[in-house]
C-alpha positions as CSV (number, residue, x, y, z in Angstrom):
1,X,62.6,-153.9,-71.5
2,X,64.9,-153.5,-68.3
3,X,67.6,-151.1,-68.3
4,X,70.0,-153.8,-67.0
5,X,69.6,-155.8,-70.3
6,X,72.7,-154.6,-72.1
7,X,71.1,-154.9,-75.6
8,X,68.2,-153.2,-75.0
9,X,69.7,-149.8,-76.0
10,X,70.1,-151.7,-79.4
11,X,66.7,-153.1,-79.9
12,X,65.0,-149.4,-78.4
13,X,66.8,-148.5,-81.8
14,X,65.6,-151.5,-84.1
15,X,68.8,-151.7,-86.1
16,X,71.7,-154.2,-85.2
17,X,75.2,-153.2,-83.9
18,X,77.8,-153.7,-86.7
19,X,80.2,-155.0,-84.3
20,X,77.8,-157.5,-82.6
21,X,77.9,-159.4,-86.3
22,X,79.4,-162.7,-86.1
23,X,82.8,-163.1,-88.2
24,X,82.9,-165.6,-90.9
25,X,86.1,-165.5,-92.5
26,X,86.7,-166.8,-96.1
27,X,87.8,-170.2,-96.9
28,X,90.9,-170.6,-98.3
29,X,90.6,-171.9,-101.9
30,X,91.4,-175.3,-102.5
31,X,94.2,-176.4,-104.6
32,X,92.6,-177.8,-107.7
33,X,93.8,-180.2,-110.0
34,X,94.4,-179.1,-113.6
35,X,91.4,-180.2,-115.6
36,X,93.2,-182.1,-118.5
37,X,93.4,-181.0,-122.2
38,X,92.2,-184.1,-123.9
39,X,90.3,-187.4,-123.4
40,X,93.5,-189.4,-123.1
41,X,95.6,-186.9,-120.8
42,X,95.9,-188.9,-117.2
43,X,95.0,-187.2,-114.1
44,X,95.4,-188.9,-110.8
45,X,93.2,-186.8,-109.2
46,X,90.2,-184.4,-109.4
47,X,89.6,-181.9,-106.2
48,X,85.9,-180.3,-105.2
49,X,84.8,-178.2,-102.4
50,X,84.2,-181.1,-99.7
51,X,83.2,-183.9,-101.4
52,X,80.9,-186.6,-99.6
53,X,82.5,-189.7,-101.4
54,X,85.3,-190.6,-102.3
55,X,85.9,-192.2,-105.8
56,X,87.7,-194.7,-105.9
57,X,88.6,-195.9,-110.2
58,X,90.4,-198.9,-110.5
59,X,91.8,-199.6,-114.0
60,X,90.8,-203.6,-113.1
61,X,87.4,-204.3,-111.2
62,X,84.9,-202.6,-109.6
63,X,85.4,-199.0,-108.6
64,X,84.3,-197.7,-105.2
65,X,82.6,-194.6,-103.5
66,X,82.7,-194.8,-100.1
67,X,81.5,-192.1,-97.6
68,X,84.3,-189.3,-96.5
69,X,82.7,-190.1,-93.2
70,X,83.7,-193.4,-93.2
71,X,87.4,-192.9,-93.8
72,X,88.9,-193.8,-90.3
73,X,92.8,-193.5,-91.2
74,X,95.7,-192.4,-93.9
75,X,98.7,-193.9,-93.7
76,X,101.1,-192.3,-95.9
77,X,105.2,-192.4,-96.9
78,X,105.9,-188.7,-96.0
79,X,109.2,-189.4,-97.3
80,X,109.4,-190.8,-100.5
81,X,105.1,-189.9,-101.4
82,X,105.2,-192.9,-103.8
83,X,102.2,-194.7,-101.8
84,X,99.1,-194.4,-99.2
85,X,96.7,-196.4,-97.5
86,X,93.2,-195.6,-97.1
87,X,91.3,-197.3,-93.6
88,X,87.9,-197.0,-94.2
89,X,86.1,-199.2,-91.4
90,X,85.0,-201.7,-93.6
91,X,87.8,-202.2,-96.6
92,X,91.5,-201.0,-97.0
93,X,92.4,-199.8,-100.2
94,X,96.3,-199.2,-101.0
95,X,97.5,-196.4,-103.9
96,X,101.0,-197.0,-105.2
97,X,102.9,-194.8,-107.5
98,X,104.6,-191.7,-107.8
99,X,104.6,-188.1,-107.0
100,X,101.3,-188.7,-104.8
101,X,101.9,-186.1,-102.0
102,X,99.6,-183.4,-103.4
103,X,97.3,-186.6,-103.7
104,X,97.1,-187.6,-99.9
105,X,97.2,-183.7,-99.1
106,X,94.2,-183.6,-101.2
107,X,92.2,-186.2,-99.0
108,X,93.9,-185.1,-95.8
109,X,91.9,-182.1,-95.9
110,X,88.8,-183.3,-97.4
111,X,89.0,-181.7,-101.2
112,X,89.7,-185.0,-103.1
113,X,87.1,-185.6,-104.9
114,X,88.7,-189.1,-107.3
115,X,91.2,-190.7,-107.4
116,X,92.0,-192.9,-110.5
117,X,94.3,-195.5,-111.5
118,X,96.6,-195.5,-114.7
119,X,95.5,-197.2,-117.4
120,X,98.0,-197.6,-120.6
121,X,94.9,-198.4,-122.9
122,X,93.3,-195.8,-121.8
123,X,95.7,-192.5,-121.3
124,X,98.8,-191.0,-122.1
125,X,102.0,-191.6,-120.2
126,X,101.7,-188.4,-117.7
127,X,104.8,-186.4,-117.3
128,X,107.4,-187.6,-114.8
129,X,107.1,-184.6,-112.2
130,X,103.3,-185.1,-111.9
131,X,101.0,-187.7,-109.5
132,X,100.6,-191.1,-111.2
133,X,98.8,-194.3,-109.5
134,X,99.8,-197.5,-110.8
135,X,98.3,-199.5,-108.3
136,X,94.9,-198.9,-106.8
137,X,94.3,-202.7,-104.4
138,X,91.0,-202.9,-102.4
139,X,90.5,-205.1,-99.7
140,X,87.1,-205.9,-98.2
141,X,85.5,-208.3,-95.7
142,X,84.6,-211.8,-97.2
143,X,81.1,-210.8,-97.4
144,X,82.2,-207.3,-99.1
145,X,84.2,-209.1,-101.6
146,X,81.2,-211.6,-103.0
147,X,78.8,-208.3,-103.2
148,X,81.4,-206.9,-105.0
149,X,82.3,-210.2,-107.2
150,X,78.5,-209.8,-108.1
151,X,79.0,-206.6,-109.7
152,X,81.7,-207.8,-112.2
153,X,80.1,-210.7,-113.0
């Protein structure tokens, strides 16, 4: 070892200097959605620590799970939070409804993990202060679409 290697006091010692450690500070938790109470209490959205996918449930047709990766824009209403549009690079799927700030926050900073759409026949009428989709509509390619017509078929 040479004496002008400023480390080499440290390995002539064979322990590591505490304050040559690298700092990892903690992630801040992520704001998780309530898990709901019973089968038919509606939930607009479920968070999880970075998801890959997306999941997209439609009350009506095919549901979707495209890539995080793939998600190229959000185009949100800041002002009234009632809808969003998703820009994937290959479909464009618009969310209407109400309340769905913490929703786009959610995806914003990668923690949603689904999204689903309100179904009457299937849930209970969610209370009027929290998120609630009415309207999840995809829109794909032409050649996207008949894959996806296959699947309903």
């Amino acid at each position: 070892m040479s004496d002008k290697d400023p480390l080499a006091h440290i390995l002539a010692q064979g322990k590591r200097d505490p304050h040559l450690r690298l700092h990892k500070p903690t992630p801040a938790p992520a704001p998780v959605a309530e898990t709901p109470a019973g089968p038919r209490e509606y939930q607009a959205f479920e968070t999880g620590d970075r998801p890959a996918r997306l999941i997209i449930q439609c009350a009506n047709g095919p549901s979707h799970s495209p890539a995080y990766g793939l998600l190229v824009n959000v185009i949100f209403d800041r002002r009234f939070a009632s809808s969003f549009v998703l820009a994937f690079n290959f479909m464009v799927v618009t969310i209407v409804g109400r309340n769905l700030a913490a929703v786009v926050h959610a995806i914003n900073h990668h923690r949603c993990a689904t999204i689903t759409e309100f179904d009457p026949q299937a849930f209970d009428l969610s209370a009027e202060d929290q998120p609630l989709i009415e309207r999840i509509e995809v829109k794909v390619g032409a050649t996207m679409a008949s894959l996806a017509e296959g699947v309903t078929a």
